[in-house]
N, C-alpha and C positions, 0 to 999 in steps of 0.2 A: 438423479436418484440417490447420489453419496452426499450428496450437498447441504448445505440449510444457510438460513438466509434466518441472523438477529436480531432483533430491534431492541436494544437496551439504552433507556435515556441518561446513562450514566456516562461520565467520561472517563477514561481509565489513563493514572498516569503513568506511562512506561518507565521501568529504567534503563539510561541509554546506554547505561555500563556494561549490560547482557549481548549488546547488538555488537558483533563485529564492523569495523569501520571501515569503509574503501575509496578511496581515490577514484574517481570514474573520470576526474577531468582531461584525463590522455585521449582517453576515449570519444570522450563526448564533448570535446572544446567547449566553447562558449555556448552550448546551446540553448537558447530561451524560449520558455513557451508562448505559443503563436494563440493570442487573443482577439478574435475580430473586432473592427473596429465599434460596431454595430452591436456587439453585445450588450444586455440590459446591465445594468447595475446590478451588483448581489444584494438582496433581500436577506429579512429573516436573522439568526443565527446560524454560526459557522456549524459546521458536522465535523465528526473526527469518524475517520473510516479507520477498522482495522481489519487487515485481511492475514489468515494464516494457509502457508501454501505448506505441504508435503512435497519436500525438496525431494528428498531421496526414493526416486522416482519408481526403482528397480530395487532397493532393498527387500521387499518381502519376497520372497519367492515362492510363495503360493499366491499373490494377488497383484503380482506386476503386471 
């Protein structure tokens, strides 16, 4: 119901200078993602997904 879902064929280039940067490899050693062997070959043209999350979970206090 708060959501939407957009389809725009444009790519957008970020700048990576705005992103805070982190280290996650303490955390996450070596971990590679797991590809079945069995998977087709990727077709087509790549996608760039961009998702935007509302971090601050409990800041409003009329809609937490």
């Amino acid at each position: 119901m708060n959501s939407h879902l957009v389809f725009d064929p444009n790519y957008v280039s970020w700048d990576q200078a705005s992103f805070a940067e982190y280290d996650c490899k303490e955390f996450y050693k070596e971990v590679k993602e797991s590809i079945p062997p069995n998977a087709p070959p990727p077709k087509g043209n790549p996608e760039q997904v961009n998702a935007f999350v509302d971090a601050d979970h409990a800041g409003n206090k009329i809609t937490r």
